[in-house]
N, C-alpha and C positions, 0 to 999 in steps of 0.2 A: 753362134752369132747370126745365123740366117735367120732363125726364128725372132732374135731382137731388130732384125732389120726392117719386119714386117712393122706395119702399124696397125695391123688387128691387135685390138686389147683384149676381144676375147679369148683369141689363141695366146696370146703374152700370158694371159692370166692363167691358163691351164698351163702354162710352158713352166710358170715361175712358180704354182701350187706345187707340182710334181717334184721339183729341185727343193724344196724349200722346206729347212728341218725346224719351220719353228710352230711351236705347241703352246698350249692351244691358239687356233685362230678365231680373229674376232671376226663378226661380219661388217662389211662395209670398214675395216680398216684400212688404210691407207700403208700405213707400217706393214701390214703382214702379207697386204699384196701390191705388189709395187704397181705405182701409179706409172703413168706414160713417162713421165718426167723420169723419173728413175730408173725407169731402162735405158732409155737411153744417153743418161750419163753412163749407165754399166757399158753400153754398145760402145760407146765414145774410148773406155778408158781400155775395154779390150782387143779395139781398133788398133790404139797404137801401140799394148804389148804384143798384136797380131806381129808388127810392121818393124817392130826392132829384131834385130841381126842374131842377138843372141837367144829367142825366144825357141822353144823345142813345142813341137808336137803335150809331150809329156806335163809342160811347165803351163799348158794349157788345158788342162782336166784337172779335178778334183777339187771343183770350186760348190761350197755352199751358198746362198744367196738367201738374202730376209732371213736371219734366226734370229729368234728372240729368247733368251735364256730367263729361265724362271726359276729359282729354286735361294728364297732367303730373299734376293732382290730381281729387278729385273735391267735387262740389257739391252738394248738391239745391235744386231752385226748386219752390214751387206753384205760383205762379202767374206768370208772364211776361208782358211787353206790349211788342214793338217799334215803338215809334214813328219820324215820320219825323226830330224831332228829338230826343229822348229816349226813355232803357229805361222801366220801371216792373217791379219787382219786388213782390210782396205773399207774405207768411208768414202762413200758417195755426195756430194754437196755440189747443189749449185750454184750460191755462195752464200758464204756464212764469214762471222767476227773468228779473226785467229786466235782465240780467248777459248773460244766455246770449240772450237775444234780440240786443242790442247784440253781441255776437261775431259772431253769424251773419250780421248786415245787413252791419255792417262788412267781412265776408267776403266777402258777395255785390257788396258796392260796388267794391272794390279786382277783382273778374273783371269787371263791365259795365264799367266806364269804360276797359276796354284796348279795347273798344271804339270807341272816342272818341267818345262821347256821354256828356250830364249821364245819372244814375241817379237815381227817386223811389225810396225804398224804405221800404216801412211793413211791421208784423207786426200779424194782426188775432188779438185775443184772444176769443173764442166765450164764456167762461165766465163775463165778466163785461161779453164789448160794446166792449171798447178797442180802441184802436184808438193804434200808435205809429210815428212818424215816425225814420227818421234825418237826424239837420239835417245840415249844410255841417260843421259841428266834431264831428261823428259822436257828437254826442249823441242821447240818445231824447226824442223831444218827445212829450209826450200831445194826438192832434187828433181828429178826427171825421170819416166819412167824406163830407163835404162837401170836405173835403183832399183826400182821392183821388178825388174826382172832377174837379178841376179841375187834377190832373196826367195823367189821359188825356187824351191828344190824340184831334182828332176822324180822323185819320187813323192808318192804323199798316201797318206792314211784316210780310206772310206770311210774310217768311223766321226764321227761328231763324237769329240771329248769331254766336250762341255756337259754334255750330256749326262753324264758322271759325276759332275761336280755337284755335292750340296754344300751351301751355303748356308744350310737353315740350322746347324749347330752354332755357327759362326753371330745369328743377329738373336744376341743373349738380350736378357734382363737382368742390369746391375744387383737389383733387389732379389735374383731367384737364385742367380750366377754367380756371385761377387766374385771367387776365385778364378771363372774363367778371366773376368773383369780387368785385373788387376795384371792376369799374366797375357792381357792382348789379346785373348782369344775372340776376338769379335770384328767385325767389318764394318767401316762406315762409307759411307754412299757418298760419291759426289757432291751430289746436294747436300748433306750433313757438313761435310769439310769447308764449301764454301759460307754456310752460315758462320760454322766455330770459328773460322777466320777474320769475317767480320766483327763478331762477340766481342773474340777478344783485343780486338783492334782498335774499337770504338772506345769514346772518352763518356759514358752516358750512365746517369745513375739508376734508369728504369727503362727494363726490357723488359718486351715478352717474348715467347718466342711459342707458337701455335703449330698444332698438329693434331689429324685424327689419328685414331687406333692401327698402330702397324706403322706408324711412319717411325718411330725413333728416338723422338723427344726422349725420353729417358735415357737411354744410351747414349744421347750428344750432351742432355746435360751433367753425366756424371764424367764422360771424357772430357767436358770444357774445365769441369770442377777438380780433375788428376790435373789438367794443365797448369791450373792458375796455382795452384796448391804449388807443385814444383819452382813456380816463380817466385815462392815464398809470400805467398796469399794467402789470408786466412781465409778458409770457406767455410761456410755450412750449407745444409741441404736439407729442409725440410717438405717433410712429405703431409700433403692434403687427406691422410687416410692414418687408417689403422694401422701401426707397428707397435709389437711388443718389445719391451727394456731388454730383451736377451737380444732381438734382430737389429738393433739401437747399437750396444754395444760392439757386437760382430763386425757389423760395417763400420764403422766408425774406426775398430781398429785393424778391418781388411785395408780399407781407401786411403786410410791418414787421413785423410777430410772428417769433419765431424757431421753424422746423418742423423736425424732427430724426425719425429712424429710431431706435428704442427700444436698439438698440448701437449708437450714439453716447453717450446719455447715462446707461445703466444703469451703477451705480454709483460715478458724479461727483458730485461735491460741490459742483461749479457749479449744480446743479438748486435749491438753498440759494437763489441770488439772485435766483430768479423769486417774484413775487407769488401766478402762478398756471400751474399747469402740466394738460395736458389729456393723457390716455391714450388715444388712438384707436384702437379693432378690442383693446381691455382683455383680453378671453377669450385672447389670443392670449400677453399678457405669463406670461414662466416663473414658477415659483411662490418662486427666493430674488430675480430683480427685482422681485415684489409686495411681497415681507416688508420690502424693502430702499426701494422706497419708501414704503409705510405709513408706517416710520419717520422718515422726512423731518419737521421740526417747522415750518418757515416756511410754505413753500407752500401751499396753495388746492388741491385733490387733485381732479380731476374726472376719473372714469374712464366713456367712453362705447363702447357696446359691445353685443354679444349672444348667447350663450353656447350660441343654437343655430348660430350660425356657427363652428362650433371644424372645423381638420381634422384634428387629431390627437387620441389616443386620451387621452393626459397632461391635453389642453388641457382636453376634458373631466371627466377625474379632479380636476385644479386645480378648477375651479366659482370662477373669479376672481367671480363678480357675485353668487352665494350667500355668499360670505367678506365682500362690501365689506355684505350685509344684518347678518353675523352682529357687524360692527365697527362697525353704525351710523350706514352712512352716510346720506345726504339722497338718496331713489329717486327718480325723475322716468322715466316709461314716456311713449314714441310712438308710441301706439296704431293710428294712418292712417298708409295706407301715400301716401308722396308723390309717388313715379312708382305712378300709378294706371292700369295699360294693361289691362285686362280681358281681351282677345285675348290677352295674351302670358302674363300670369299663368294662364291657362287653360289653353294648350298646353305648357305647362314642369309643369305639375300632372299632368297626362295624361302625359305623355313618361315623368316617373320612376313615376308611376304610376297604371296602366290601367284600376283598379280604382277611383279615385279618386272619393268622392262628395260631390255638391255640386258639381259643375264644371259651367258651360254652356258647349257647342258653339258655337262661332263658324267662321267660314270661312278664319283665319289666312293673312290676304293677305300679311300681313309676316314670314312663316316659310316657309323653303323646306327641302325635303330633297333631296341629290345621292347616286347610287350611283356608285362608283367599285370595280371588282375588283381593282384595285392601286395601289401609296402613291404609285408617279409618277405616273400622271395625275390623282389627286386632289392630288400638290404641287402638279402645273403650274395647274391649275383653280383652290386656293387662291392662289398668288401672283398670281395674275392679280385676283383677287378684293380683293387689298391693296392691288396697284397702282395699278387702276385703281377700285375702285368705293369705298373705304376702308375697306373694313373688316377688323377686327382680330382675329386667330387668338389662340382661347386650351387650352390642353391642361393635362395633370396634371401638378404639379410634377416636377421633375426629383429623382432622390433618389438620391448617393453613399455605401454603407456605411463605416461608420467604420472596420473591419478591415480588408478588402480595396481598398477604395474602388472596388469596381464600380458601377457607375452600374445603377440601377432604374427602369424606367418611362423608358425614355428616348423622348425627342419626335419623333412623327412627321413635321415639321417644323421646320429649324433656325429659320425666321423668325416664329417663334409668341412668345406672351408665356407663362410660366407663369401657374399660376393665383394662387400669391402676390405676384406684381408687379401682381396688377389688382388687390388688396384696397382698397378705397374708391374705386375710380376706376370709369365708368361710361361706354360706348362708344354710339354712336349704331348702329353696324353689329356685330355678332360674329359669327364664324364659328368652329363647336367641331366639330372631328374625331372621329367615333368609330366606332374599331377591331372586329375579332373578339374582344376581349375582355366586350365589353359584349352582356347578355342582360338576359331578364325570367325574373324567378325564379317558382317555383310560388305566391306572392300577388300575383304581378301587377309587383311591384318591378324598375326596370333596376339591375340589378348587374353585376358585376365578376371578371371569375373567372382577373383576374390573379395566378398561384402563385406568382410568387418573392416573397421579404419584400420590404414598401413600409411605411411607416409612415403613411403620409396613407390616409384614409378615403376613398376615393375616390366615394362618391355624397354628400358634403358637398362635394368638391373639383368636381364637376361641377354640382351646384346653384347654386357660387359662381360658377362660369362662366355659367350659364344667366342668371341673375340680374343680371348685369353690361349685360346689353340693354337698349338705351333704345327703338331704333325697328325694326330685321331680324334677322331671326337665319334664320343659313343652317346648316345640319349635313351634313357630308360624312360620308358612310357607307362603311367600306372595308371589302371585303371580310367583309359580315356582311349576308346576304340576308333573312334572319328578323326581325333590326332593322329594317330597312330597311322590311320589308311592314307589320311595324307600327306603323312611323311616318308612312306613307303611310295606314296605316289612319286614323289619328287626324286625318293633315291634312283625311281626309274625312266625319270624323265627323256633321259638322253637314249634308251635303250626303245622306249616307248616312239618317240619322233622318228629313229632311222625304220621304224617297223610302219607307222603310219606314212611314212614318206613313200615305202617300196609298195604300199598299196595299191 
């Protein structure tokens, strides 16, 4: 507390760096290194468990301060306390709605307790001195810090346990998962529960409900869809992409919900007998299947979706999620991203571009790059890599002209998946090929300087591959020496910086 009592920020900042287990840090954030304000509501609230009767020497060490947990989603904690039988959590505010406090504790309750230990969790309010409790029924209780002091224990554990927890089994895809799906195995965020809350709560025949890559959208819409179904709603859920009649059927009779490929049930009359029908990967539906469902008058219309994921040129001409604004419908945006991998999201920003600002260097343990000067030895490398290690090839769509029917962009592997067969699905391993086609253009951009006619947009098509990673990502590089140095460049960016730094 001496050192919070100073108001050197520079020394505060070096005081709360050195205490402070959260990874990686941003610069210039605010969150990861606490601002003046925020010490001293911490000084304020350790004043007065300094100054109650029952506080010990002991019940005053072992405190973490700023972590930020990353691993599936992300958290922030002020303040942490691992005990030998219990966590203790405490939030700092200088005031805030008692709505949004109850979300957050409730938050942080449901990630300690995978821990398996009981969690205290209070938020101290600075502004006016409060001080609140989450009870057992995740109500907010108003107590005094005589409460938290008799929930430190006089003992406590050096280690950060969070630090242990992954999370990143837990944020599945319905379509790669289902089993997990079905038996719970999955985590919804905050922000997901209080969308679905709303969803289902609302009287409204058209929703959208928006999200980039990693936020969740698919996982919220197949929990909303188990929900209503339970109510004795009929639902369907059709998907804006490619599903084969065997993947069709599975799901279908994994969820009880009925799940369908958007030709199957674009313009049937059967879609009439559902209560509620859901639009998944929406940006992608043509523009007379939109018109033609608009017009549908029974159904429940929820189209989820995001309009920077288009990989054709039409898709984005259509602007499906600007038309459902201009007709009115009920928006609901998911804001967090819910596979929250920092490392990976970092070097997939760098990779398409170099130039990229705002990205922090990390040392990308879970990214690897292969050169290879011809396509056999990089097949034989990849199938070995499918065989044995799991992981899954993905390349640019395959594309037949309609005239001729010559094939475009054809795959440097027969055993890869296009990149339309992985649209909502999410691999723990991906391995993505790429050719002498691929360069870095005069802003830094990797482009494409495939000439014959293709119709997919190929640095949207390779985004959606990059993006499909949950835990490694390996890229095999053929025959393109140039790419290859600069992606070696980048694997050593971070290693590169602390060395020109110590110059």
């Amino acid at each position: 507390m001496s050192v919070l009592n100073k108001e050197n920020q520079e020394l505060i900042e070096c005081y709360i760096n050195s205490y402070s287990n959260s990874f990686p840090k941003k610069k210039n954030s605010k969150r990861n290194i606490m601002n003046l304000e925020e010490i001293r509501n911490a000084n304020s609230l350790f004043e007065e468990m300094a100054s109650n009767q029952k506080i010990t020497e002991g019940k005053l060490e072992g405190y973490i301060l700023n972590y930020t947990f990353y691993s599936g989603v992300r958290e922030e904690f002020d303040i942490l306390r691992f005990g030998k039988k219990y966590n203790l959590n405490i939030e700092l505010k200088s005031s805030i709605p008692e709505k949004d406090i109850k979300k957050q504790l409730i938050s942080h309750k449901r990630l300690l307790e995978m821990l398996n230990k009981s969690a205290y969790l209070f938020t101290y309010i600075s502004s006016d001195q409060k001080i609140y409790r989450l009870d057992e029924s995740n109500q907010l209780v108003s107590v005094d810090v005589e409460d938290i002091v008799d929930c430190i224990e006089e003992e406590w554990e050096e280690k950060n346990y969070l630090n242990d927890l992954d999370l990143s089994d837990n944020i599945i895809s319905p379509y790669s998962d289902p089993e997990k799906f079905i038996n719970h195995e999955y985590y919804l965020t905050t922000e997901q529960m209080d969308i679905e809350k709303k969803i289902l709560n609302i009287d409204y025949k058209l929703i959208s409900l928006v999200g980039g890559p990693g936020s969740g959208k698919t996982l919220l819409l197949f929990d909303m869809a188990k929900k209503m179904t339970e109510k004795s709603k009929k639902v369907l859920v059709v998907l804006g992409a490619q599903m084969t009649e065997d993947e069709s059927k599975k799901l279908t009779e994994i969820m009880k919900f009925d799940v369908e490929p958007i030709k199957n049930v674009a313009f049937e009359e059967k879609i009439n007998d559902y209560d509620v029908v859901f639009f998944d990967e929406s940006q992608r539906i043509w523009k007379e299947q939109f018109e033609w469902i608009i017009s549908l008058k029974k159904p429940v219309k929820i189209f989820v979706g995001d309009q920077r994921q288009t990989f054709h040129q039409a898709e984005k001409n259509e602007n499906i999620q600007k038309k459902l604004v201009k007709l009115g419908a009920k928006e609901f945006k998911l804001s967090l991203k819910v596979r929250s991998n920092p490392e990976m999201s970092s070097f997939i920003q760098k990779l398409l571009d170099v130039r990229a600002k705002n990205v922090s260097p990390f040392n990308y343990e879970n990214v690897d790059a292969v050169f290879f000067d011809n396509v056999k030895d990089a097949q034989d490398f990849s199938l070995y890599q499918v065989r044995h290690n799991g992981f899954r090839i993905i390349e640019p769509t395959e594309y037949r002209t309609k005239s001729t029917y010559s094939l475009k962009r054809k795959k440097l592997f027969s055993f890869s998946l296009d990149v339309h067969k992985t649209i909502g699905r999410e691999y723990d391993k991906v391995l993505i090929p790429l050719d002498n086609n691929f360069y870095y253009d005069n802003n830094g951009k990797l482009s494409s300087s495939y000439s014959e006619y293709y119709p997919y947009i190929e640095g949207s098509l390779l985004f959606e591959s990059l993006t499909r990673v949950k835990k490694e990502l390996t890229l095999v590089v053929i025959d393109n020496e140039r790419l290859y140095k600069t992606i070696l460049e980048i694997l050593s960016w971070k290693i590169d910086t602390l060395v020109k730094n110590d110059e």
